[in-house]
Structures are given as structure tokens and as C-alpha cells.
C-alpha positions as CSV (number, residue, x, y, z in Angstrom):
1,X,-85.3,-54.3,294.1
2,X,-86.6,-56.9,292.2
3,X,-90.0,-58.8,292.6
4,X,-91.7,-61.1,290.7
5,X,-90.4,-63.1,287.4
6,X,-87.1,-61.9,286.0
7,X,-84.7,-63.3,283.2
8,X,-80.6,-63.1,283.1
9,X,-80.2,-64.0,279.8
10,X,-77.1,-64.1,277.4
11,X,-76.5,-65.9,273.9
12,X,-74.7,-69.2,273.4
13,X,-70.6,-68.0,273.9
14,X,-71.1,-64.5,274.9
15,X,-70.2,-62.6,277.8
16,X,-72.6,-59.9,277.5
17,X,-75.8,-61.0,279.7
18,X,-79.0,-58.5,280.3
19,X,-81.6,-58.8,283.6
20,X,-85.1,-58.5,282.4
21,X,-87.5,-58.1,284.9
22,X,-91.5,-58.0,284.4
23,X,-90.5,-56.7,280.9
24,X,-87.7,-53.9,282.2
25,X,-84.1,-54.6,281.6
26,X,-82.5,-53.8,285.1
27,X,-79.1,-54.0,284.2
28,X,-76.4,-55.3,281.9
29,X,-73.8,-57.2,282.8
30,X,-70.2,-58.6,281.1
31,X,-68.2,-61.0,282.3
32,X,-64.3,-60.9,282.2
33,X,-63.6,-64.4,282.5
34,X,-59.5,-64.0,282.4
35,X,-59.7,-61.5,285.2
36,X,-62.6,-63.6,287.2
37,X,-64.5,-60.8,287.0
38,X,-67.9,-59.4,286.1
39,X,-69.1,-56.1,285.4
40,X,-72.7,-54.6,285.8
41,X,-74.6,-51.8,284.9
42,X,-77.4,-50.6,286.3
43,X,-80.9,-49.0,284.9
44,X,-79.9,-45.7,286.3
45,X,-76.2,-45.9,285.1
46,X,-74.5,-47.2,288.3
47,X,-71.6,-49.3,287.4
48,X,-70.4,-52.1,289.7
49,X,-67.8,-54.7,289.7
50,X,-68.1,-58.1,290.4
51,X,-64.6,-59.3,291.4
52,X,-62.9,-62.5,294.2
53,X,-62.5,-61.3,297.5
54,X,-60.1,-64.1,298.7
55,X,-61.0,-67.7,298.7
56,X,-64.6,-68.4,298.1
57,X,-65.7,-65.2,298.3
58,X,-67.0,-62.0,295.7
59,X,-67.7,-58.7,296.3
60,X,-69.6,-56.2,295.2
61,X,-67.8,-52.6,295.1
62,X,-68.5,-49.2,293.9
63,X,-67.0,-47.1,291.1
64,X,-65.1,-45.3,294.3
65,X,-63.7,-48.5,295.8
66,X,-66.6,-49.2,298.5
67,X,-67.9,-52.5,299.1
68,X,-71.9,-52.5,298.5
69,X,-72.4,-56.1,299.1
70,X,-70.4,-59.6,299.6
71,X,-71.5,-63.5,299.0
72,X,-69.8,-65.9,300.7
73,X,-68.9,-69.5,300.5
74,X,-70.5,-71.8,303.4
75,X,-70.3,-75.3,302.8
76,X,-67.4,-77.0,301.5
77,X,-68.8,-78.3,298.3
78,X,-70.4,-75.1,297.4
79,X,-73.9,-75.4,297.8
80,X,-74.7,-72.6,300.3
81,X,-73.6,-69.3,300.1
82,X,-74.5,-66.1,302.4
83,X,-75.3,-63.1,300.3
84,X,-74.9,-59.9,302.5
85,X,-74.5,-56.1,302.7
86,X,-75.2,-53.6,305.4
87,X,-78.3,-53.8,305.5
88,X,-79.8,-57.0,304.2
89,X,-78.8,-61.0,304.2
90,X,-79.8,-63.3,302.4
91,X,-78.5,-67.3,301.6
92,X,-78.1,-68.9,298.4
93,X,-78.7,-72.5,298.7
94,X,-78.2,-75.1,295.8
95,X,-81.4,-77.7,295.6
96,X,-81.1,-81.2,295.0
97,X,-82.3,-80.9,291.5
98,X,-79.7,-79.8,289.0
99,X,-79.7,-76.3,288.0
100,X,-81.8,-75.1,290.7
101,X,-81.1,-73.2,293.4
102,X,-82.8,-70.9,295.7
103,X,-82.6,-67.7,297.6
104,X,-83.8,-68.0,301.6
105,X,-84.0,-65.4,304.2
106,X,-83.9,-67.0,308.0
107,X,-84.2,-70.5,305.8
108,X,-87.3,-69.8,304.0
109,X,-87.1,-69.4,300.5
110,X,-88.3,-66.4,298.4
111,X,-87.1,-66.7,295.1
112,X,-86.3,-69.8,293.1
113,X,-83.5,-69.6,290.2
114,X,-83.0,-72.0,287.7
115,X,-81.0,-72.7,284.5
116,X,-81.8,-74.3,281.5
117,X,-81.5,-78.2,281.2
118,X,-77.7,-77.6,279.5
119,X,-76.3,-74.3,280.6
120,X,-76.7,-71.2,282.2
121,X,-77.3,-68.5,279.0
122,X,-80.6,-68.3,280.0
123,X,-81.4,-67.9,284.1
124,X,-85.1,-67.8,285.2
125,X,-85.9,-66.0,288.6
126,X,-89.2,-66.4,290.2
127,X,-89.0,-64.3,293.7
128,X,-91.9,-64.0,296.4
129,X,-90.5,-61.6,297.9
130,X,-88.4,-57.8,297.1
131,X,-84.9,-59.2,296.5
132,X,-82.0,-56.6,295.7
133,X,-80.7,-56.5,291.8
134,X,-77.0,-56.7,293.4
135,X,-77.8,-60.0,295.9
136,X,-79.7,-61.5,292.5
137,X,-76.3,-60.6,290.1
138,X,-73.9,-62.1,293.2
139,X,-76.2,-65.6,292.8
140,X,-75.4,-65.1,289.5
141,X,-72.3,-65.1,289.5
142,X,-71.9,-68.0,291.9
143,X,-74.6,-69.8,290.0
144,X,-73.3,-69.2,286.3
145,X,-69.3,-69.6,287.0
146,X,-69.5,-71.3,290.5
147,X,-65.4,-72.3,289.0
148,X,-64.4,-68.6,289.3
149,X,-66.8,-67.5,292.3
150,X,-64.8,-70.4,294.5
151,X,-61.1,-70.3,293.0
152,X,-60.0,-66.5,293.3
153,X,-56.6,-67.0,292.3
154,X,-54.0,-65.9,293.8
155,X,-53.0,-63.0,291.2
156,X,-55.9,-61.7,292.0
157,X,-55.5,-61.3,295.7
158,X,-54.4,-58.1,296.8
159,X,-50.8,-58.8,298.3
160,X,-49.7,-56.9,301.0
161,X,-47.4,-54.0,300.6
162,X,-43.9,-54.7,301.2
163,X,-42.4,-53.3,304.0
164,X,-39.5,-50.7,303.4
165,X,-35.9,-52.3,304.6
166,X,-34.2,-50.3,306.9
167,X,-31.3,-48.1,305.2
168,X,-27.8,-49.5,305.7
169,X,-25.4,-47.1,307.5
């Protein structure tokens, strides 16, 4: 859980990016940009991937394949997203200001998160209230590369397995 102010920051061109919070680094994440992915490491050595879950959608899922948490795409244009797992929900909504957004539970906000004036390296977090370090890296990754977040191509979507043709007798 995170609370209070907290930092994703990464230098100009690099896909490496670090969450600071109150001082701590929580995690470390790195951004695959060909595969529309992002990986993230956590404090205590939990590894996670961010990856498309179909259209307008990323998950969150496990070194064993289990999904931990999903955001999802509301509005057409992007601006609302619903950040959930088992058990907690949260909705990432984009404010009219540029480069600002915020994270609501039942429509109030508890955390604002903003970008610099001219890009995302640096990504200040100022929460009210205990947010999980997975719903605050799926903001990020909507927030940072809302492109990759919305696209999900479709070489990325698992295709179904083919079914077997019946042998010829």
C-alpha cells in the first residue's frame, strides 16, 4: 500500500522507471515498448507483468500466470478507467487539466497524479488515502503510454487454439 506523496520517475529516453514513496523505492519497473508491455518489481522481490488483456484493457498477472489485478477502459476517449482486483476497485479518471488525472473510490478522489508540463519521466502522486502499489503502476501505465494501454494489438491477443480436423478415412 501506498499513502502519502510518491514519485514514478524515469530519465529522459529510458525505460527503466523507479516508485519512490516517502523516501522508499517500492518497486522498479521497465517498460517493453515493442511487446506493449511493462515489467515490475516489487520491494520484497515480487515480479509482475504488465501486459494488454484485449482491447482497452491491461492486466496484472503473477510469475505463475494468475491475474492480481485488471484496469479497464470506460469511456470511449479514454478518460476513465476502472482499476480492479478481488478485493479492491478503484477509477482512474483524467481531469480537465492536462497531465492530471486522479484516482476515485465511489467518485471521490483520493490521490491526485500528475505529469510534468512536457512528458511523463517524472509522475508525482499525492494520495489521501492507502492505495495499492499495483492499482498506482496500472494508472501508470495507462497514464504514461495511454497509446499502448488502449491499442493491444492483435499479435498480442491470445488466439484461440485451433481445433483438430477430423482424420480422413
Amino acid at each position: 500500500m501506498m499513502y502519502g506523496r510518491a514519485e514514478l520517475v524515469s530519465l529522459p529516453m529510458s525505460n527503466r522507471w523507479r516508485l519512490v514513496a516517502n523516501g522508499v523505492e517500492q518497486a522498479q519497473l521497465r517498460r517493453f515498448a515493442r511487446l506493449h508491455i511493462s515489467r515490475m518489481r516489487l520491494a520484497d522481490g515480487t515480479e509482475v507483468v504488465l501486459a494488454p488483456a484485449g482491447h482497452s484493457a491491461v492486466h496484472a498477472v503473477a510469475a505463475d500466470g494468475t491475474e492480481l489485478a485488471r484496469i479497464t477502459r470506460l469511456s470511449w476517449f479514454g478518460r476513465r478507467w476502472e482499476v480492479t482486483s478481488k478485493t479492491w476497485a478503484y477509477e482512474l479518471v483524467s481531469h480537465p487539466r492536462p497531465r492530471r488525472w486522479y484516482v476515485a473510490v465511489g467518485g471521490t478522489p483520493v490521490a491526485d497524479i500528475r505529469g510534468s508540463m512536457f512528458s511523463y519521466n517524472k509522475v508525482k502522486v499525492d494520495a489521501q488515502l492507502g492505495i495499492p502499489i499495483l492499482a498506482l503502476a496500472l494508472a501508470w501505465h495507462v497514464v504514461a503510454r495511454p497509446w499502448e494501454a488502449a491499442a493491444a494489438p492483435a499479435t498480442l491477443i491470445a488466439a484461440a487454439e485451433p481445433i483438430p480436423e477430423p482424420e480422413h478415412r
